[in-house]
N, C-alpha and C positions, 0 to 999 in steps of 0.2 A: 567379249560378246557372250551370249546366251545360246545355249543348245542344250540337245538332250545327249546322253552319254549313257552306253552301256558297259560295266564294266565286268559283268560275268553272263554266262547264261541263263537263261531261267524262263520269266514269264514277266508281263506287263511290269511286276515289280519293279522291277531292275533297268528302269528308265529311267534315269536319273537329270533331273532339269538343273543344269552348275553353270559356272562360269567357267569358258573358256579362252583360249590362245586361239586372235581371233588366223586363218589361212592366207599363206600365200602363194599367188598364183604363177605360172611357168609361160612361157611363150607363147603357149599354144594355148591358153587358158583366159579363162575371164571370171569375177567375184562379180556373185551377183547378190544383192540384198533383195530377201526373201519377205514377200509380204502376202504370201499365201502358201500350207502346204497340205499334199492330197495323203490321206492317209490310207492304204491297203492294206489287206488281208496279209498277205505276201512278209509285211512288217513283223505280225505278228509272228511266223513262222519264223523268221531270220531268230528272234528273240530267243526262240528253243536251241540254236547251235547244232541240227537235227536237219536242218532245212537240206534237199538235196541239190539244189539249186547255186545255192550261196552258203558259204561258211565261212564270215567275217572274222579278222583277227582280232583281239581284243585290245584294249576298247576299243570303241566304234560308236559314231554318232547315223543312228538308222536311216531309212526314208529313201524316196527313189523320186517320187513327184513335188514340183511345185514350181512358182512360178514370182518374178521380182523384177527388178530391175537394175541392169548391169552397173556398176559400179567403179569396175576398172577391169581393161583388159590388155591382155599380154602384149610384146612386140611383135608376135606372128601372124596375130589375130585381125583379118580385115572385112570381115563379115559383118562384124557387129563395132557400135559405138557407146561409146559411156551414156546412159543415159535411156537405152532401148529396154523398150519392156519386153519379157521373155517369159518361155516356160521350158522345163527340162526334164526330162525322164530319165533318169541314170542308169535303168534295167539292162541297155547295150552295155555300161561299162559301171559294172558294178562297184567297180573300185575305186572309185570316184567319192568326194568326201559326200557324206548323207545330207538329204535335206531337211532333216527337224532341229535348225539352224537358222541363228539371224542371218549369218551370210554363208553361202558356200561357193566353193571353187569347182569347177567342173570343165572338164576337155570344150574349146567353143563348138565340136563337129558335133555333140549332143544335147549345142541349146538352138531351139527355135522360136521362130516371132512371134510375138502375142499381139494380133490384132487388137485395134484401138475399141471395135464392137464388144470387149470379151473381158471379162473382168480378172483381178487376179485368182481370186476364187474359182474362177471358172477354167481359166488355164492349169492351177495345179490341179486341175479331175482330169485332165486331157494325157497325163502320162500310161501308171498301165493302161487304165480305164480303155482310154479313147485308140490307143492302140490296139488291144486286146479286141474294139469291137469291131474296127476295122478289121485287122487281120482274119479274125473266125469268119468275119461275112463275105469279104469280099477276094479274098486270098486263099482261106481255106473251102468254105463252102461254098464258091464262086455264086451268090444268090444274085438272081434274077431279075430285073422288072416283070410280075403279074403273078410270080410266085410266093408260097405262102412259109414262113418261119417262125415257128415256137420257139418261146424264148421261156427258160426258167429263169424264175428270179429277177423279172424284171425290174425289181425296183431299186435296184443295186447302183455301183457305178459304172459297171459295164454295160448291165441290162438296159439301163434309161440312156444309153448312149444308141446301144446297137438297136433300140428300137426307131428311134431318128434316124439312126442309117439307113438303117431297109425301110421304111417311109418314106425317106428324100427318093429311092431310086424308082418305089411302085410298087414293091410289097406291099401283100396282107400279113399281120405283125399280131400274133399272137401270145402275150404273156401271163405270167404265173406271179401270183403273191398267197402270202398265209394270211393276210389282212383283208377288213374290208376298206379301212385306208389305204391299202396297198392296190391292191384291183382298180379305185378311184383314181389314184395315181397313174397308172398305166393306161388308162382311160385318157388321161390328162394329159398325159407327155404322146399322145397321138395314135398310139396301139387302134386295131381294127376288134378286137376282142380281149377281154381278161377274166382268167379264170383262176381257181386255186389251182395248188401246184398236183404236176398229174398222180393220179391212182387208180385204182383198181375197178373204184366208184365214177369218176367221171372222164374216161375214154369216150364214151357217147357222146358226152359233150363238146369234145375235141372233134369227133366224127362230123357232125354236127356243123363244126364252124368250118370242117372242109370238104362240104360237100361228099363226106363216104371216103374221102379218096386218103388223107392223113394230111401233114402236111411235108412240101418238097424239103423241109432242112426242121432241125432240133440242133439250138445249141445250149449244152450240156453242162452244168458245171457243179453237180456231186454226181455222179458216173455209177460209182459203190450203191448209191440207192433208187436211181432211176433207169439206166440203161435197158434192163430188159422190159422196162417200160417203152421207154421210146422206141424198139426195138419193133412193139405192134404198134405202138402208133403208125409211125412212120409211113411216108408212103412208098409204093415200089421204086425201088432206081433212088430213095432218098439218101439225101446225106445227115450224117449226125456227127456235130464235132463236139468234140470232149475237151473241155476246157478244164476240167478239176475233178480228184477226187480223191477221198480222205482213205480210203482202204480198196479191199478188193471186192470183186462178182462173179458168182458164179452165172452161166449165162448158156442159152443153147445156141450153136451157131448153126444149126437149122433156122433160126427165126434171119439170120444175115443170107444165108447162101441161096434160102428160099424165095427171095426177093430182089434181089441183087442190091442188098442196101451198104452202103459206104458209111464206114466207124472210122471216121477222122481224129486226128487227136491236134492240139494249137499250143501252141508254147513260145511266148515272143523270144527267147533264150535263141532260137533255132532263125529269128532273123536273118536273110543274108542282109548285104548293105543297099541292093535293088529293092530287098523289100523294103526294108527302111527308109527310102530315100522315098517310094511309092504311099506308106502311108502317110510319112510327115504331110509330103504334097499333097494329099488328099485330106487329110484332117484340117487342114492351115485355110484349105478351098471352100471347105464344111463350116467352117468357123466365120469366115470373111462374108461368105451367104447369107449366114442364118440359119443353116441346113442344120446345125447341131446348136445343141444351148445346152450346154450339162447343169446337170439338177443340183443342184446345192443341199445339203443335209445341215447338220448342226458344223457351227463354227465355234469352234473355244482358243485358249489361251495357248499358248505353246510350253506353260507350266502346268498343265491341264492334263498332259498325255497320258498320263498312267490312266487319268477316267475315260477316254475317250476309247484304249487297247483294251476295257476292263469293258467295255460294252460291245465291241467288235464282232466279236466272232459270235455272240450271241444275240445281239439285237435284231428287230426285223424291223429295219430303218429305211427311209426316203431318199435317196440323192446318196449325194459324197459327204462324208464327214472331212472337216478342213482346220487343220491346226493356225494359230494366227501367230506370228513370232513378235 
């Protein structure tokens, strides 16, 4: 079979699309044939060997999201049947074989059901993505119905998730793009406001869409360049979770203690198993409604990947990028 293989460290280079020895799977395991996968940021980072998260042994076939249908499963396994469509997020058990892969093998207790409403494409954007957006909102910044939430970066795979969250519940859903196709975007997928992302120059305008007051949650996801921004935005008693950041800030914690504002940080790693068992349940509920429809971005080939990691980190892209095997 086909996958991508890396066999040193480095950067996108070093993806290598070959044939390989295709897995076999254990008792407790199932092969799932992959006909979508979600490609993250997260990926990129693994590739430097640098990552503090994960440090894969060499080789290694990357990826953590996507979504197929089972294949064959182990003798332990009575969850699932030959035949089920499914999606998988690997992030709980990293060690798990990667999915930029025609088939992979993966523990059955970290695949769940793909809704017949929901495409395979749309399932492989539900791993970190849809986790990541539940968790920051609803776990970490316990948000609200009638409360209001700034989102950076909304037109991501997180952001265009976690703004259908906090919509589905009654949030006002405020996000951020560098584009004017991007702000339409956010418009699009249901946002109550879209502005560029914050500065120095448009605070008022923030002001603005909350009534003077800021608003109750910021979630956060370059921390190094925006924190003590959001720090005045915010409102009193706010919370702001920190999902990412690439260096350090200097920052005055007068602008926190003066307010009594909460600097949260989210990190799906720090999972217990209630929580994971609370968001699959809720993402699966999201999905089967209609409450979420993840955005799709471009879809290329699964010999493609070196172009798709080569515009990643630098793109200001729509939706999920989705490799096809």
């Amino acid at each position: 079979m086909s996958a991508v293989v890396v066999e040193e460290f480095g950067d996108y280079h070093n993806l290598l699309y070959k044939e390989v020895t295709e897995p076999e799977i254990d008792r407790n395991q199932v092969k799932i044939k992959m006909e979508a996968v979600g490609v993250n940021p997260n990926e990129s980072y693994v590739l430097t060997g640098n990552y503090n998260l994960y440090i894969p042994e060499l080789p290694f076939t990357p990826g953590f999201d996507g979504a197929g249908v089972i294949e064959e499963i182990g003798d332990d396994v009575s969850n699932f049947q030959v035949g089920d469509r499914v999606f998988v997020g690997t992030f709980r058990k990293i060690n798990q074989s990667g999915t930029y892969a025609e088939k992979v093998v993966v523990d059955s207790d970290i695949v769940l059901p793909l809704p017949d409403n929901a495409s395979f494409e749309q399932g492989a954007a539900l791993g970190i993505p849809g986790f990541t957006a539940y968790h920051i909102l609803f776990q970490r910044a316990n948000l609200k119905p009638g409360e209001t939430v700034f989102i950076h970066g909304a037109t991501g795979g997180v952001g265009t998730l976690a703004v259908q969250m906090a919509k589905s519940i009654g949030a006002t859903v405020i996000g951020t793009s560098s584009t004017e196709e991007g702000l339409q975007a956010i418009l699009d997928n249901g946002a109550d406001y879209a502005m560029n992302h914050l500065n120095d120059n448009n605070l008022d305008q923030l002001n603005e869409y909350t009534n003077g007051v800021g608003p109750d949650v910021i979630i956060e996801f370059l921390a190094n360049k925006n924190l003590e921004l959001d720090l005045q935005a915010i409102k009193t008693k706010g919370r702001i979770i920190v999902v990412g950041a690439r260096d350090t800030i200097e920052i005055s914690p007068r602008l926190i203690l003066s307010r009594n504002i909460n600097v949260l940080g989210a990190s799906l790693p720090n999972l217990t198993e209630e929580d994971y068992t609370e968001v699959s349940a809720g993402i699966i509920a999201m999905l089967e409604h209609g409450v979420i429809n993840p955005v799709i971005g471009e879809c290329v080939p699964l010999r493609e990947v070196q172009k798709v990691h080569e515009d990643l980190l630098t793109r200001s892209g729509n939706g999920k990028s989705i490799l096809k095997p």
